[in-house]
N, C-alpha and C positions, 0 to 999 in steps of 0.2 A: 371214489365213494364220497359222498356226501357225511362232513362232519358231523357227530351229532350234538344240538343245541342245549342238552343237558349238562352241558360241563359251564362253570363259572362263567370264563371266557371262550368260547368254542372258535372265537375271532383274533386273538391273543398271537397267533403267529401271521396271520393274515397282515394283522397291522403294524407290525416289523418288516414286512416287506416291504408295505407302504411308507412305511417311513412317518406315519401319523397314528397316533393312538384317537380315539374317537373316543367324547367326554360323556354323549348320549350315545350307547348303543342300537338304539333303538334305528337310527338313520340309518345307519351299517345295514343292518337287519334288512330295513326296508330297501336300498338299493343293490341287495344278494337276491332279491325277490323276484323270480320271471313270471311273465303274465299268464304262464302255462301252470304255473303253480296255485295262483289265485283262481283260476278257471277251476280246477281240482277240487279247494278247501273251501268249504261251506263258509271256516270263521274267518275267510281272510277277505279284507275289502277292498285294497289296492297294491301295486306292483311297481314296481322299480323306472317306469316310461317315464315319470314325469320328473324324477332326478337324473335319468339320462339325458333329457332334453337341457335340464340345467347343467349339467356336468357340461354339454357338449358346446354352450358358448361359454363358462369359465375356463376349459380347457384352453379354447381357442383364444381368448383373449389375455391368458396367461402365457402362452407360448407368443404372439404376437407382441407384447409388452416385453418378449427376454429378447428377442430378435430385436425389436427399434433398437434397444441398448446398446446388445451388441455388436450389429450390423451398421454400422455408421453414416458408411457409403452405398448402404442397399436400397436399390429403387423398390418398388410396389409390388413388380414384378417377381424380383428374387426374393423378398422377406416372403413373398405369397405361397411362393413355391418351397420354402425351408419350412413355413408352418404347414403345410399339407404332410411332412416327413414325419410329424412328429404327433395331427393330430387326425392323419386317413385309418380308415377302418382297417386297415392290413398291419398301419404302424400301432392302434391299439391290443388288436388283436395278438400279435407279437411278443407287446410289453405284458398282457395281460395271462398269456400260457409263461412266461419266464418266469411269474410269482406263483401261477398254479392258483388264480383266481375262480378255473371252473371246479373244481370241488368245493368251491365255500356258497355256489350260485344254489338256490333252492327250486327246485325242477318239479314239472310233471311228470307225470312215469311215462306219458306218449312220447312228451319232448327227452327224459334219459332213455328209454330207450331207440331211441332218433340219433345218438350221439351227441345233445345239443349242447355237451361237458364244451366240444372242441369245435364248434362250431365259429366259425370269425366273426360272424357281425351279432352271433352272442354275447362273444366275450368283447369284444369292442363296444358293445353298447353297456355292458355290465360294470367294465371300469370306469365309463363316461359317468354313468351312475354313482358310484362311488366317491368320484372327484364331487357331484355335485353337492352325495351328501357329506364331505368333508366342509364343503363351501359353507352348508346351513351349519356344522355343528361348531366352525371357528372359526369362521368370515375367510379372507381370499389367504391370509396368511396361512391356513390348513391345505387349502388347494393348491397351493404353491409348494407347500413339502413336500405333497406326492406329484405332483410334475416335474418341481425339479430334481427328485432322485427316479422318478421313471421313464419323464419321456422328451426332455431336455438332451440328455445321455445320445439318444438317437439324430440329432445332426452332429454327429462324429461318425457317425455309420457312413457306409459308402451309400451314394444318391441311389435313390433309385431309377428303374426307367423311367422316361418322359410319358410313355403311353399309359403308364400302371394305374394313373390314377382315371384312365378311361380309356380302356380296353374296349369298351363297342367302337367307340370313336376309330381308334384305330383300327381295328378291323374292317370298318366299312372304307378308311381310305385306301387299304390295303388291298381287300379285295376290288373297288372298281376300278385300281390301277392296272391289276393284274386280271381281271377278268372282265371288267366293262360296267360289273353290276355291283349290288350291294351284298354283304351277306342274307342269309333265312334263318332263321333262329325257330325251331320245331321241337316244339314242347309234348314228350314220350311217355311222361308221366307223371299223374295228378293225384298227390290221395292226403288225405288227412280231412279231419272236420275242418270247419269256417276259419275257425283261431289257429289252427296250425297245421295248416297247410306244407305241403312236400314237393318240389317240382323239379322232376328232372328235364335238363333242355339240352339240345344239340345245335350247336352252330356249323353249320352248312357253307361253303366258298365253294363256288365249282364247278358243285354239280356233288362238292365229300364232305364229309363227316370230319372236322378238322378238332373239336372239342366237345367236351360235355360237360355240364354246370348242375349242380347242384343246391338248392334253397329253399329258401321257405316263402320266395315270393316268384312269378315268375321273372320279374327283372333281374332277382339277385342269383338266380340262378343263369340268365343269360349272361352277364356278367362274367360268372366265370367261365361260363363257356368260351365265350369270347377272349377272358384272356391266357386260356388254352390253345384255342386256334393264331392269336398272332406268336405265340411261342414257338408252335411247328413252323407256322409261316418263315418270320425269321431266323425261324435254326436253318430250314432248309433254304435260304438265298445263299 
């Protein structure tokens, strides 16, 4: 359930997770703001996209600058691969249900009742937001207390798979090794308005039904189709 904004601080436990208090609340505010929300509210005139899109190269170039440090002897190759662990839409998503970020996110009533509390490249684009409006409210030293207690932590994690962070990719080399062709990705079902849109997709090896993917775009939905089907695929070799 969605806190309510009438209390003092309504953000006050939020940003003990984070590990950063915010000087202007107001950023906060605006980076808990999904675009489904603003769509909704007559007074409200912008949404949280454009602190996600800065979150998401501070992120990146904060996690990149902890790695040259620490990584001494890492080539291009491997710093590349430890930064995607820490700043892919799965490792977001992750860090950002462990703080319980989607109850403080301010929603449409299409998009809560959509689920979109728990959705992964909701909450992944929502803390991206957050970093970025930590960024404006105390320069890179804010954005760095909530990476390094949230998403620094995760290259201690066991790696993950090599294919995770592209899952059609591997599906398609999977399937024409084993079947000669590519997958089909067959989209079953389409419904929402313009801005928020629903799609369910099935990915196809075979001639079957090997996954199903759910989102809000058709790609993001093939996606996990996809990386449902190479999960069967590999479980059963």
């Amino acid at each position: 359930m969605l806190l309510s904004l009438r209390r003092p601080n309504p953000y006050r436990e939020l940003e003990k997770r984070l590990g950063y208090k915010f000087g202007e609340r107001e950023l906060l505010e605006m980076a808990l703001m999904h675009r489904s929300y603003r769509y909704e509210a007559k007074d409200v005139a912008s949404d949280n996209q454009r602190l996600e899109f800065l979150g998401d190269a501070v992120a990146g170039f904060l996690a990149a600058a902890h790695l040259y440090r620490m990584n001494r002897d890492g080539d291009e190759g491997t710093l590349t691969e430890l930064r995607s662990r820490v700043t892919s839409g799965k490792a977001l998503a992750s860090v950002a249900r462990e703080i319980g970020l989607g109850e403080f996110i301010r929603l449409g009533k299409g998009e809560e009742r959509a689920g979109g509390r728990e959705r992964e490249a909701l909450l992944a684009d929502g803390l991206e937001a957050v970093i970025g409006a930590a960024y404006l409210d105390g320069g890179v030293k804010a954005a760095e207390k909530i990476v390094a207690k949230l998403l620094i932590p995760l290259l201690g994690a066991a790696p993950h798979q090599e294919w995770e962070e592209n899952p059609k990719g591997k599906l398609q080399e999977l399937s024409q090794r084993l079947y000669g062709h590519g997958p089909e990705y067959r989209c079953v079902s389409e419904k929402g308005p313009a801005h928020q849109k629903h799609f369910v997709v099935e990915a196809i090896v075979g001639g079957a039904k090997l996954g199903v993917g759910e989102g809000a775009s058709k790609r993001a939905a093939e996606t996990i189709a996809a990386d449902a089907a190479v999960r069967k695929l590999i479980k059963g070799k």
